[in-house]
DRENVEX-116302 format. One line per 5 residues: number of its first residue (from 1); their letters; for each residue x, y, z negated of N, C-alpha, C. Coordinates in Angstrom, 3 decimals. Example, Ala and Ser with C-alpha at 12.3 -4.5 7.8 and 13.67 -1.06 7.14 Angstrom:
residues 2
1> AS> 13.190,-5.690,-7.800,12.300,-4.500,-7.800,13.200,-3.300,-7.800 ~ 12.850,-2.250,-7.080,13.670,-1.060,-7.140,12.900,0.030,-7.870
END
This chain:
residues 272
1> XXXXX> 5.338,-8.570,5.094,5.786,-7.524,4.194,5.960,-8.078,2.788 ~ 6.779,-7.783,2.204,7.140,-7.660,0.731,6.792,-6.967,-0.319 ~ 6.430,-7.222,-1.751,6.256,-6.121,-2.543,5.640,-5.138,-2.570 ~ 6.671,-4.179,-2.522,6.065,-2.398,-2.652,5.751,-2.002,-1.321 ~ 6.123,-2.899,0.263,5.675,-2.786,0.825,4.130,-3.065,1.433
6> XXXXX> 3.942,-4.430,0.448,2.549,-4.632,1.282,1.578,-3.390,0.340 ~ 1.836,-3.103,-0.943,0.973,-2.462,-1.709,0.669,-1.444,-0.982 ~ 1.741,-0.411,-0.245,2.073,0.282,0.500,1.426,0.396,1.825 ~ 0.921,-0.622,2.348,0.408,-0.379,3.507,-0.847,-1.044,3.450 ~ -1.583,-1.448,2.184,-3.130,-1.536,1.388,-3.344,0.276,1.587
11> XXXXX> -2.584,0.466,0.862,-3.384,2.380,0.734,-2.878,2.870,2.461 ~ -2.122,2.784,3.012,-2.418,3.304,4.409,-3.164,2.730,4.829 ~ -3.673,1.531,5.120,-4.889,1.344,5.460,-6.197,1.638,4.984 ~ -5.966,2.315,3.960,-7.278,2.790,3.337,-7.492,4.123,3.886 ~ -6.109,4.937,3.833,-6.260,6.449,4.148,-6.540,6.542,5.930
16> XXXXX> -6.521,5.256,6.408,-6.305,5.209,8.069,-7.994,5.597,8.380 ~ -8.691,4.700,7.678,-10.231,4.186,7.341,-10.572,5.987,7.259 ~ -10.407,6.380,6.040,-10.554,8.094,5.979,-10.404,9.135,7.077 ~ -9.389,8.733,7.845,-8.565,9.804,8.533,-9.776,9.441,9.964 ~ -9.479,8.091,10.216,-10.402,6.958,11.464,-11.952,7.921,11.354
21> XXXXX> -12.359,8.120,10.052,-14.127,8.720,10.374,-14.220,9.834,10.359 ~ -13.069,10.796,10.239,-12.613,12.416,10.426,-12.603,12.287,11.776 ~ -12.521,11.873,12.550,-11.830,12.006,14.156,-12.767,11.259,15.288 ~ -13.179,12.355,16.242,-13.717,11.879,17.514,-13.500,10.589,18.404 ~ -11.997,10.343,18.541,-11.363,10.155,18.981,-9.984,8.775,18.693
26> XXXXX> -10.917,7.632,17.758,-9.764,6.851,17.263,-9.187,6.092,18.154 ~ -9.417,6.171,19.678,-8.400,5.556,20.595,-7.250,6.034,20.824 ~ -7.102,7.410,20.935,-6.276,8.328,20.841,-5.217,8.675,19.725 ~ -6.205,8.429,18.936,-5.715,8.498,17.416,-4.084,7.133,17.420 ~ -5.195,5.978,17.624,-4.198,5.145,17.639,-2.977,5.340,18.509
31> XXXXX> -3.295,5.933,19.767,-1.918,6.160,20.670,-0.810,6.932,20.408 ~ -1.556,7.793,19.625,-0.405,8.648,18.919,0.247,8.083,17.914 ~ -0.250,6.825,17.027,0.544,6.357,15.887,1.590,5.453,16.653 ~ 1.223,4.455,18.396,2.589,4.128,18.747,3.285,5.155,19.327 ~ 3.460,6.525,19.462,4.142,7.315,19.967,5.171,7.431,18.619
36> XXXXX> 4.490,7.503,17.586,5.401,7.821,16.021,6.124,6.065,16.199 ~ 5.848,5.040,16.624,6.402,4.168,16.096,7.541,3.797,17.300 ~ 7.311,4.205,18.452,8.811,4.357,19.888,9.566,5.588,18.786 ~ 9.364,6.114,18.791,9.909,7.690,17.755,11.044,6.781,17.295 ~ 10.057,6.203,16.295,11.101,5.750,15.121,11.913,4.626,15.535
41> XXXXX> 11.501,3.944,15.987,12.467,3.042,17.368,13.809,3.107,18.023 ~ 13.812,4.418,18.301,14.493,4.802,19.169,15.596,5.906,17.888 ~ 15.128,5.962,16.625,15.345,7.190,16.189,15.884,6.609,14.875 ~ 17.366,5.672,14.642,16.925,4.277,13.350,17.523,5.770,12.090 ~ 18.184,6.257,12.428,18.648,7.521,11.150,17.193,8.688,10.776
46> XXXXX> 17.057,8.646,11.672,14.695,9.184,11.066,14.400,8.067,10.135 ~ 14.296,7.026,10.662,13.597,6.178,10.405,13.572,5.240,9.116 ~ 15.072,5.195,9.021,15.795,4.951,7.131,15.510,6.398,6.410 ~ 15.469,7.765,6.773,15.150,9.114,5.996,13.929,9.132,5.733 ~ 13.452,8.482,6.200,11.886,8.753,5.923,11.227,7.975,5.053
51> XXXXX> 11.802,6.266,5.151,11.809,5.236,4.126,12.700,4.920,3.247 ~ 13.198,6.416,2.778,14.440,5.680,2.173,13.980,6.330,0.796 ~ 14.345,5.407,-0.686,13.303,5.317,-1.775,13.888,6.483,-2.529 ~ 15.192,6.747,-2.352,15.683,7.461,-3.166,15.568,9.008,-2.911 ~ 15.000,9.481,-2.199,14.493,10.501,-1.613,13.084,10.778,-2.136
56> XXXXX> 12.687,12.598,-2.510,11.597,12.215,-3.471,10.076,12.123,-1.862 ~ 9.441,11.391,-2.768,8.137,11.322,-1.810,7.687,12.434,-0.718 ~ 7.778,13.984,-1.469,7.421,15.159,-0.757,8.420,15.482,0.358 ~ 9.560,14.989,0.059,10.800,15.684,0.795,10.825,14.402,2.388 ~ 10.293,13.537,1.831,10.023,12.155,3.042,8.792,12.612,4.200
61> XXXXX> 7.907,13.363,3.188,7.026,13.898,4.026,6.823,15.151,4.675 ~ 7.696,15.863,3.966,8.280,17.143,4.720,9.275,17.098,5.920 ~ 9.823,15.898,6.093,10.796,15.899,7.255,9.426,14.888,8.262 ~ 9.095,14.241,8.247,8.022,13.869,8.940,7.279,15.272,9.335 ~ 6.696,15.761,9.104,5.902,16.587,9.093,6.731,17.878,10.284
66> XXXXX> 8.119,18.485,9.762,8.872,18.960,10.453,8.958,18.195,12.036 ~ 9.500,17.114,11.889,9.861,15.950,13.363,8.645,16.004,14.299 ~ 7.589,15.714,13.667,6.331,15.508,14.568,5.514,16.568,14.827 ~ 5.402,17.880,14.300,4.588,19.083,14.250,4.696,19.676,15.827 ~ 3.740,19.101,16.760,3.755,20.113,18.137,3.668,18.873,18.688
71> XXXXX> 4.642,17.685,18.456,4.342,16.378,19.261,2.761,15.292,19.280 ~ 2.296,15.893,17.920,1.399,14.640,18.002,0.405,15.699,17.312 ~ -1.155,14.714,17.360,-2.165,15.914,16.453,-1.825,16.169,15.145 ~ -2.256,17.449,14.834,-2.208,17.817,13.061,-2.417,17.041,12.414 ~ -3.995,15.630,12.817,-4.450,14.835,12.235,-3.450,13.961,11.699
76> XXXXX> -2.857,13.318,13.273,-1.924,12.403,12.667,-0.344,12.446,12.073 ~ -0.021,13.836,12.270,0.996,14.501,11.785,0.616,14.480,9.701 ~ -0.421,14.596,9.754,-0.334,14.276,8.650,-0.775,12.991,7.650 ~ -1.712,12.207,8.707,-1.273,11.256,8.793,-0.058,10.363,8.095 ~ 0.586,10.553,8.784,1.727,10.326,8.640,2.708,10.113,7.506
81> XXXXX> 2.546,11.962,6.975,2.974,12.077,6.236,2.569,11.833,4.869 ~ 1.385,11.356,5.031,0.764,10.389,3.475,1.391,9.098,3.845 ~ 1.552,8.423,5.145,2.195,7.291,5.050,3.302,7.073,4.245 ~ 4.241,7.722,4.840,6.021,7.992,4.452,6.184,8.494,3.328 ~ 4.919,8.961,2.294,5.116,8.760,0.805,4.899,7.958,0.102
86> XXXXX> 4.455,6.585,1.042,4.451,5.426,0.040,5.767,4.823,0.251 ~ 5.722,4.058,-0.821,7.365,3.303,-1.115,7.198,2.267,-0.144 ~ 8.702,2.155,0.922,8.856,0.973,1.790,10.143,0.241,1.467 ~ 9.765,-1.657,1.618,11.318,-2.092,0.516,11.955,-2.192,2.222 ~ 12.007,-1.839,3.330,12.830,-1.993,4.422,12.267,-1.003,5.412
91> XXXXX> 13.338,-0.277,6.037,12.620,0.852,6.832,12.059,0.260,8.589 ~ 11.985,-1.082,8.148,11.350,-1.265,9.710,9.486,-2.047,9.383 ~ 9.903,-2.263,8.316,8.142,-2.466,7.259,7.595,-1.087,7.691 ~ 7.955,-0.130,7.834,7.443,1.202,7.678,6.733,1.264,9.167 ~ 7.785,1.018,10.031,7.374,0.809,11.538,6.795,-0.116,12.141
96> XXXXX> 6.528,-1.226,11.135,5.528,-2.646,11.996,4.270,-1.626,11.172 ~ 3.899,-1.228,10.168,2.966,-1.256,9.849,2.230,-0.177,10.369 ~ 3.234,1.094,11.137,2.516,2.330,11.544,1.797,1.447,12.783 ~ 2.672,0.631,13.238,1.791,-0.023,14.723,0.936,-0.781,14.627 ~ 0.785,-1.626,13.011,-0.454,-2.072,12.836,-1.701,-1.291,12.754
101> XXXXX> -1.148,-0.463,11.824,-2.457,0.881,11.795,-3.005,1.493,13.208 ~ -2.127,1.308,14.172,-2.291,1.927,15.942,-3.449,0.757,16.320 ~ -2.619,-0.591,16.246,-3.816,-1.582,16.730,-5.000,-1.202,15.844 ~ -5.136,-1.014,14.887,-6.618,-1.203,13.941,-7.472,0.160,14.422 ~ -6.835,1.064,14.850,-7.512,2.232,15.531,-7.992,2.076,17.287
106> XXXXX> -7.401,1.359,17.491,-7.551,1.126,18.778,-8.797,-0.267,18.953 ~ -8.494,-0.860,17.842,-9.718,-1.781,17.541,-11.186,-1.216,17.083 ~ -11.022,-0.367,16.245,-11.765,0.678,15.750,-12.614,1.536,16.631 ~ -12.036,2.070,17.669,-12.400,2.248,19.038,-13.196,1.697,19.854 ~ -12.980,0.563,19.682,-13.895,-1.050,20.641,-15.049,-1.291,19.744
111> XXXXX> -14.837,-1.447,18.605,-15.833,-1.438,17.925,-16.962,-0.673,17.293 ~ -16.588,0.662,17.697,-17.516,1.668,17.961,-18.270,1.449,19.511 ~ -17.785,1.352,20.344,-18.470,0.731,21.463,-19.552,-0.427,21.647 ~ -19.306,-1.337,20.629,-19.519,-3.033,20.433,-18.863,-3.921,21.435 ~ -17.312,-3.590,21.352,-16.898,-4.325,22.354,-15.548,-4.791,22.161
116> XXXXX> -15.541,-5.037,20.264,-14.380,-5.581,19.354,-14.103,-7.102,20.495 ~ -16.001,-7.776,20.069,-15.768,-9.435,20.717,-14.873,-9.101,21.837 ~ -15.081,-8.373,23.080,-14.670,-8.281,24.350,-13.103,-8.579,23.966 ~ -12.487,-7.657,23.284,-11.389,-7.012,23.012,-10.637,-8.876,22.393 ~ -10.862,-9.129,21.736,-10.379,-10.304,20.927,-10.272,-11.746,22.421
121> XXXXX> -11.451,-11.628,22.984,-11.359,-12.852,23.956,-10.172,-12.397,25.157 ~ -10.248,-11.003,25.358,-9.808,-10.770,26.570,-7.870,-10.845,26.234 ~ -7.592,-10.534,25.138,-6.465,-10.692,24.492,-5.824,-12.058,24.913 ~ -6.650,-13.026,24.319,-6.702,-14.554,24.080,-6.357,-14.936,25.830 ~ -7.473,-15.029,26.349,-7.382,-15.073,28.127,-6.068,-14.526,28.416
126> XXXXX> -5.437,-13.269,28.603,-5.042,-12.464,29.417,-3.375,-13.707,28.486 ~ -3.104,-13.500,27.727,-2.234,-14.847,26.907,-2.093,-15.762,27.674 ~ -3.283,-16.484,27.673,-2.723,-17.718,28.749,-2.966,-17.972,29.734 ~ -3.336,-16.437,30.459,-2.838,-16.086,31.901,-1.406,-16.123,32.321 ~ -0.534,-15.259,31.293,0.767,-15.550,31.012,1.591,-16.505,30.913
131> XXXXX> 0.767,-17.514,30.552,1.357,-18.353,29.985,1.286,-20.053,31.408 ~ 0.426,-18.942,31.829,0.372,-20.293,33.175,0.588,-19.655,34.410 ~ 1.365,-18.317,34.553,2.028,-18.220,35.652,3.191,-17.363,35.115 ~ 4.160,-18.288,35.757,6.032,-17.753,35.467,5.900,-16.728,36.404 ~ 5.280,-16.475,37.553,6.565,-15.440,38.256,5.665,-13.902,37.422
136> XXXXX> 4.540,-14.004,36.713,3.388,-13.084,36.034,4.364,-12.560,34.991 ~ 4.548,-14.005,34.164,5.387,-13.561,32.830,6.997,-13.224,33.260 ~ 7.450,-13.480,34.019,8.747,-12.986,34.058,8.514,-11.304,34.681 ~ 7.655,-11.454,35.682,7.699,-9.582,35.932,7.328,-8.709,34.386 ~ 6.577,-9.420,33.673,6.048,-8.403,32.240,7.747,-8.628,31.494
141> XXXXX> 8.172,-9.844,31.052,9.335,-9.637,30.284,10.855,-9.362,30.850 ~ 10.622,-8.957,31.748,11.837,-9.106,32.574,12.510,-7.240,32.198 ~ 13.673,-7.607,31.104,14.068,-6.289,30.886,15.026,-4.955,31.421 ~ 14.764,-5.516,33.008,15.430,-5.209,33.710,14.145,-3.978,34.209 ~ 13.113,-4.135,34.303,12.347,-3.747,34.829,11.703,-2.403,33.986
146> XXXXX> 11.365,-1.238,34.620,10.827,-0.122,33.384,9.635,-0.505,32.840 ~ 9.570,-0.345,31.378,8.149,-0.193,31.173,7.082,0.191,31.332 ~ 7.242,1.926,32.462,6.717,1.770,33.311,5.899,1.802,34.133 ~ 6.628,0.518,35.204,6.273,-0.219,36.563,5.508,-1.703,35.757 ~ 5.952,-1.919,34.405,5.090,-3.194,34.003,3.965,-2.546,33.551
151> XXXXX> 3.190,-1.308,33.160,2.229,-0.885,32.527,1.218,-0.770,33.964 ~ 2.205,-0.026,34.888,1.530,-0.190,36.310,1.065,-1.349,36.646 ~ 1.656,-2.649,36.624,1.506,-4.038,36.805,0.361,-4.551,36.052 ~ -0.184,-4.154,34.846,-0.761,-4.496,33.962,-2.490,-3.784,33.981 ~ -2.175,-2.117,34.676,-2.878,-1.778,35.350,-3.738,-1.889,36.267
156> XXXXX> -3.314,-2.630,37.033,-3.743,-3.105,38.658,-4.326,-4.180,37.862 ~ -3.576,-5.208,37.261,-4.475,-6.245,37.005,-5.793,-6.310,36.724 ~ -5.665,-5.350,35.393,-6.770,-5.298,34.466,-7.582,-4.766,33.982 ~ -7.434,-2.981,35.314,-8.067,-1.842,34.948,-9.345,-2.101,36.008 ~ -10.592,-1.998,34.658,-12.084,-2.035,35.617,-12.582,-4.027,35.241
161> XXXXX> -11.549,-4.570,34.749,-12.058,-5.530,34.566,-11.909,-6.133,33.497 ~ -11.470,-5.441,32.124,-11.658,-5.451,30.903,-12.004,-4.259,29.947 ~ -11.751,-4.107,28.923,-12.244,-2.924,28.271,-10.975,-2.519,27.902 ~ -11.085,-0.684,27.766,-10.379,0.361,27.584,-9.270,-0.116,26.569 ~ -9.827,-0.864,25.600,-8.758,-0.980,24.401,-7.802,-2.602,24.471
166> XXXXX> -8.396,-3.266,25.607,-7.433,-4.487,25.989,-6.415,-3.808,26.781 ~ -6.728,-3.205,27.727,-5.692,-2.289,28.640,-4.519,-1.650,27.730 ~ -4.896,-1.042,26.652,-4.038,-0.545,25.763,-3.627,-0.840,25.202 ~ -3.954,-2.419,24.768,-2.881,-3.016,23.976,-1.865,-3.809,24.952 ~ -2.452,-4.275,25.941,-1.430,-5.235,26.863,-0.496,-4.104,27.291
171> XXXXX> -0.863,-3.295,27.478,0.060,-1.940,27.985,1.276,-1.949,26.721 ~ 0.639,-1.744,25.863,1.885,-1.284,24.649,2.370,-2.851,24.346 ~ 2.365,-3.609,24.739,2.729,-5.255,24.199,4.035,-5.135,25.808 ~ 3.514,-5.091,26.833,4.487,-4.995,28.102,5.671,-4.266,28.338 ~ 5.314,-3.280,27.671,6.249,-1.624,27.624,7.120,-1.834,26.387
176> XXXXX> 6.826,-2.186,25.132,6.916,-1.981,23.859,7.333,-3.238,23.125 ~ 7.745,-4.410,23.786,7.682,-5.873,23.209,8.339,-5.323,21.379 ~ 9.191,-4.931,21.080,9.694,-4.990,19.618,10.291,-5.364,19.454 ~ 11.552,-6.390,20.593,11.840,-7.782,19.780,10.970,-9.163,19.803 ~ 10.014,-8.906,20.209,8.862,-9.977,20.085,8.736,-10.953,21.459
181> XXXXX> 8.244,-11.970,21.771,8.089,-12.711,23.249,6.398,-11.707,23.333 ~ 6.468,-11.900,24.623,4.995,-11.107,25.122,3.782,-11.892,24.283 ~ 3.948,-13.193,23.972,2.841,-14.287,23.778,2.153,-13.801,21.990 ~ 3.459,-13.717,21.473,3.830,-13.074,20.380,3.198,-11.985,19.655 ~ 3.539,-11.533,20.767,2.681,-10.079,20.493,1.684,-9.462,20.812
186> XXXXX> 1.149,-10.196,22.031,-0.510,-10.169,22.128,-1.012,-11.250,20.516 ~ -0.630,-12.358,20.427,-1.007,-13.043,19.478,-1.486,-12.013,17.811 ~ -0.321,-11.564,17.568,0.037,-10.692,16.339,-1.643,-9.522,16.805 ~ -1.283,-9.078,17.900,-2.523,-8.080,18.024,-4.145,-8.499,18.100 ~ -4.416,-9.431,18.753,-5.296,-10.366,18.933,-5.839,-10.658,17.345
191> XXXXX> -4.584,-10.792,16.287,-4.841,-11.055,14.650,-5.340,-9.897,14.208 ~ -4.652,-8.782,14.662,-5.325,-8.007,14.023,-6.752,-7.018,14.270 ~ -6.868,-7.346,15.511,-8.027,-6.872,16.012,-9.159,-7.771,15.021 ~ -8.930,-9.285,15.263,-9.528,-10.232,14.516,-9.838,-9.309,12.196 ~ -9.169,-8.930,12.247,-9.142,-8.801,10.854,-9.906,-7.582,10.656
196> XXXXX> -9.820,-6.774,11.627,-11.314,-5.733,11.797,-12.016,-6.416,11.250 ~ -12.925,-7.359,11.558,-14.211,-7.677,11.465,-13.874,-9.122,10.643 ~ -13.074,-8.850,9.528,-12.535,-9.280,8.466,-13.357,-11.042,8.750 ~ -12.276,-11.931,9.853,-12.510,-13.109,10.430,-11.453,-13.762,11.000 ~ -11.478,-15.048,10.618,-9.867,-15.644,11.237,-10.337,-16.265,12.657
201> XXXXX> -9.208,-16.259,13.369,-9.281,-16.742,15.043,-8.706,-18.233,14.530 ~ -9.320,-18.843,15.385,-8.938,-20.283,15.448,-9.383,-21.081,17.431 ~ -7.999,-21.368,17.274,-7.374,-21.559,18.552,-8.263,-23.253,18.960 ~ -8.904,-23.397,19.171,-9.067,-24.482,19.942,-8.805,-25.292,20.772 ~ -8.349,-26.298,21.089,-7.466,-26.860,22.146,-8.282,-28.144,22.006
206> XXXXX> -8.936,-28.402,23.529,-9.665,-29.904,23.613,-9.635,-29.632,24.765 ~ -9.899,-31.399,25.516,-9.814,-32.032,27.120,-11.070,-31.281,27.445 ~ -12.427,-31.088,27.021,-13.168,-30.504,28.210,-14.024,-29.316,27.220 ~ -15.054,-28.549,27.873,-15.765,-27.755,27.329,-16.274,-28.247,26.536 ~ -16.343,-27.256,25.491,-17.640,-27.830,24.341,-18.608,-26.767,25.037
211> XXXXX> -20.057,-27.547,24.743,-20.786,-27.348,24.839,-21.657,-25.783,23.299 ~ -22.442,-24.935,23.857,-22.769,-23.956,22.728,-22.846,-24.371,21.491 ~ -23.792,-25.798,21.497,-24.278,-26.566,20.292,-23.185,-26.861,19.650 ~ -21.947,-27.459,20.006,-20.547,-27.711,19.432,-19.989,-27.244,19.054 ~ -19.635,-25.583,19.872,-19.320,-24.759,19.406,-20.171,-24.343,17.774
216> XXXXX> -21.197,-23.748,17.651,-21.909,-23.430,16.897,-21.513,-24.376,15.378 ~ -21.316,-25.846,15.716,-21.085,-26.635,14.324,-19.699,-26.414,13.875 ~ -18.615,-26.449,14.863,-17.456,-26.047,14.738,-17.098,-25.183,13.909 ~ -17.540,-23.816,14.704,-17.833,-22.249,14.272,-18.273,-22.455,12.593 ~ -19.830,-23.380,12.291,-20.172,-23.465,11.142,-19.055,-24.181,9.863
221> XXXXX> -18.369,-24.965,10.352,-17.776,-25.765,9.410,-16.393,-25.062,9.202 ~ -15.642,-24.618,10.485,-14.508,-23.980,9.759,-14.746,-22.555,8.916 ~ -16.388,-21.686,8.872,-16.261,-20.687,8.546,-16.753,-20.898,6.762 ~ -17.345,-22.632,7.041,-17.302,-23.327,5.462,-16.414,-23.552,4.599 ~ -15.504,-23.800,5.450,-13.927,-24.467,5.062,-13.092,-23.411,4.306
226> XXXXX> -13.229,-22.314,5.244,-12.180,-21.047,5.214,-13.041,-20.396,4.058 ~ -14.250,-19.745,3.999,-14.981,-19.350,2.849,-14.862,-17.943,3.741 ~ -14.864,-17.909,5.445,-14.996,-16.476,5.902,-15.585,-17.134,7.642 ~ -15.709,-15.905,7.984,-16.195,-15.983,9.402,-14.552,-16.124,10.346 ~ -15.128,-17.374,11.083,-14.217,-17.538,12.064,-14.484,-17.658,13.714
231> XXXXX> -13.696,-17.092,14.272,-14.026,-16.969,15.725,-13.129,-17.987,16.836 ~ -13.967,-18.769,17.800,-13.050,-19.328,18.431,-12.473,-19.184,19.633 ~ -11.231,-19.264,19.640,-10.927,-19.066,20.710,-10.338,-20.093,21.626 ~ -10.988,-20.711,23.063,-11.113,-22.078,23.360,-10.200,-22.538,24.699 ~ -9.399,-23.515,24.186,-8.566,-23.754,25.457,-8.762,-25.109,26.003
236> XXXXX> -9.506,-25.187,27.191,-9.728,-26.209,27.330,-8.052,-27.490,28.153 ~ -7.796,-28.210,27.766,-6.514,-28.538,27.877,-6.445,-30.337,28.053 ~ -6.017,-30.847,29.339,-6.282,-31.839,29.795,-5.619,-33.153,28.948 ~ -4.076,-32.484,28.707,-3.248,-33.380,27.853,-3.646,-33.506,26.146 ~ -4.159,-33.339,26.027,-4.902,-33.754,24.386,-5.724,-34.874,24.393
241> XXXXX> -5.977,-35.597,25.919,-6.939,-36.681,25.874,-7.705,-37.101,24.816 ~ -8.631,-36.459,24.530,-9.782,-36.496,23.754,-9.695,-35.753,22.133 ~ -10.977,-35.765,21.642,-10.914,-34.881,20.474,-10.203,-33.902,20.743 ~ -10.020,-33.009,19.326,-10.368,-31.488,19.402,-8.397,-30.859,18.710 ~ -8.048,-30.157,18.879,-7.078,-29.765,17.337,-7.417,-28.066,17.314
246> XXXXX> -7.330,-27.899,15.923,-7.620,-26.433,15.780,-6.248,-25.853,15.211 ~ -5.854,-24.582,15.309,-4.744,-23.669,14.752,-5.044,-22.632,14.111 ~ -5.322,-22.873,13.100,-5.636,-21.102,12.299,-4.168,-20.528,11.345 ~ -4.222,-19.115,12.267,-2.328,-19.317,11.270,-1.598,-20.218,11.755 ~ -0.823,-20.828,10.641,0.248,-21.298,10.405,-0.342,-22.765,10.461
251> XXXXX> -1.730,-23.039,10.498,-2.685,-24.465,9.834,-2.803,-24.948,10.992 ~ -2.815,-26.140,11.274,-3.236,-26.918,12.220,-3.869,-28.381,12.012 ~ -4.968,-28.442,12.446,-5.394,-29.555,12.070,-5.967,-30.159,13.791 ~ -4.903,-31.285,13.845,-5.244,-32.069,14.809,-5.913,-33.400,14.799 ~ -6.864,-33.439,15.678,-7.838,-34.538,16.112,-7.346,-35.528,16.913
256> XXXXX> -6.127,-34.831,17.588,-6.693,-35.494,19.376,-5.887,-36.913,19.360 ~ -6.005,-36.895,20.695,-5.688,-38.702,20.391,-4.032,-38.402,21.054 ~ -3.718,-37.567,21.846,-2.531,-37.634,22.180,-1.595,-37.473,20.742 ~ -1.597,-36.641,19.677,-0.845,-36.979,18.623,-1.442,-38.104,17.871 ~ -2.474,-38.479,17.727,-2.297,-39.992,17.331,-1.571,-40.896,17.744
261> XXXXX> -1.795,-40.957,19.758,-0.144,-41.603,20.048,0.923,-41.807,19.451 ~ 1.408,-40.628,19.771,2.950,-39.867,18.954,3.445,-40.172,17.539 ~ 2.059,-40.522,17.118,2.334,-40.588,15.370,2.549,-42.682,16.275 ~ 2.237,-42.385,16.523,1.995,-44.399,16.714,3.974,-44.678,17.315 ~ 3.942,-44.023,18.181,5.450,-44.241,18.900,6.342,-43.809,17.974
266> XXXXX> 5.963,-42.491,17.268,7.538,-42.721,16.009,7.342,-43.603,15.360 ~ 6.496,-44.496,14.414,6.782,-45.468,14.047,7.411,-46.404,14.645 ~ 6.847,-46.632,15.347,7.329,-47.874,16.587,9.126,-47.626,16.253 ~ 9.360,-46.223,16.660,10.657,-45.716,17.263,11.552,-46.388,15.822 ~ 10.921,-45.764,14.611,11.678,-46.130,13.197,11.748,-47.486,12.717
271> XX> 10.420,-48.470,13.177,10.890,-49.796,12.616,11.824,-50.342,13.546 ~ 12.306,-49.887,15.121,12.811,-50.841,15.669,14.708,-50.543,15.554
END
């Protein structure tokens, strides 16, 4: 996000926090904010009226308010309509961020349970479950297929053997991609579940298990590094032949010896 947008979705996340400890019910809560965000999806002339700047604030939230009144709770009907009076510099900022606010309620949810950790690993796993069987990932992205028969698919897999709020996000990631690759968008959600419990994920990739003790120094030094709590998430991975590389974000800091290779063969490649 940009600008007046990110400022913009600082105070919806504040009013989410407000609205989140008014309500029984923030799993729900959240389901209804991706129902507003297929809405607007599907709906791109709503969806510029509602973010569009030149329109006064009340009148943005009066047509919100009109659109959704009977479809979704009062709560989040109005909701809402404190959203769509903050200033958005692009009307699809308006719609990543209502679905961020969905994940953070739906995280919110798990973590009223104590079962955020669950929620963050099972994300991570269920990823590169995907990611290591094609005929898995082609039935989830295959857009031929309804969303659904893939929520059904996703169902069978994973209902009874993860928690309520992994189900619901792989569900809305299968059904709902955005534009996004599936990997993508568990990833993006996985971040933000992570930012609940205001902590960066860092991807681990090494040839064999670390051991707890390893973990633990790891854990200690990048949460030194970063100046926050970091969580890992661990792939154990044969082709890295030895040492470790980590990914936080956009950061990567590799150990292993297979890019030491690599760094060795482009040279090779450039002096000859």
């Amino acid at each position: 996000m940009i600008g007046a947008s990110r400022a913009s979705f600082v105070e919806a996340r504040e009013r989410l926090e407000a609205a989140l400890s008014a309500t029984r019910d923030a799993a729900a809560f959240g389901g209804e904010l991706f129902a507003v965000v297929h809405l607007l999806d599907r709906e791109h002339v709503l969806r510029r009226a509602l973010s569009d700047p030149a329109q006064p604030a009340d009148r943005r939230a009066g047509l919100a308010t009109a659109v959704l009144d009977g479809s979704v709770s009062a709560a989040v009907r109005d909701f809402i309509g404190d959203v769509v009076r903050q200033r958005w510099a692009r009307s699809t900022e308006l719609t990543d961020a209502i679905e961020e606010l969905g994940v953070t309620a739906i995280a919110a949810a798990a973590e009223a349970q104590s079962r955020i950790d669950d929620v963050e690993d099972e994300l991570f796993r269920f990823g590169r479950i995907v990611e290591a069987q094609p005929e898995l990932r082609g039935a989830l992205v295959d857009r031929r297929v309804p969303g659904e028969r893939k929520v059904e698919l996703v169902t069978t897999l994973l209902e009874g053997k993860t928690t309520a709020a992994t189900l619901r996000l792989v569900s809305e990631a299968v059904a709902y991609p955005r534009g996004r690759s599936l990997e993508r968008a568990l990833e993006s959600y996985g971040r933000i579940v992570a930012e609940r419990r205001n902590r960066l994920v860092a991807v681990v990739r090494t040839a064999v298990e670390l051991d707890e003790a390893q973990k633990t120094r790891l854990t200690a030094a990048l949460s030194a590094q970063y100046g926050r709590d970091v969580h890992l998430n661990i792939e154990v991975d044969p082709s890295v032949l030895g040492g470790i590389s980590v990914q936080i974000g956009d950061e990567e800091i590799d150990g292993t010896i297979a890019r030491r290779l690599e760094d060795v063969r482009r040279r090779i490649e450039r002096a000859s």
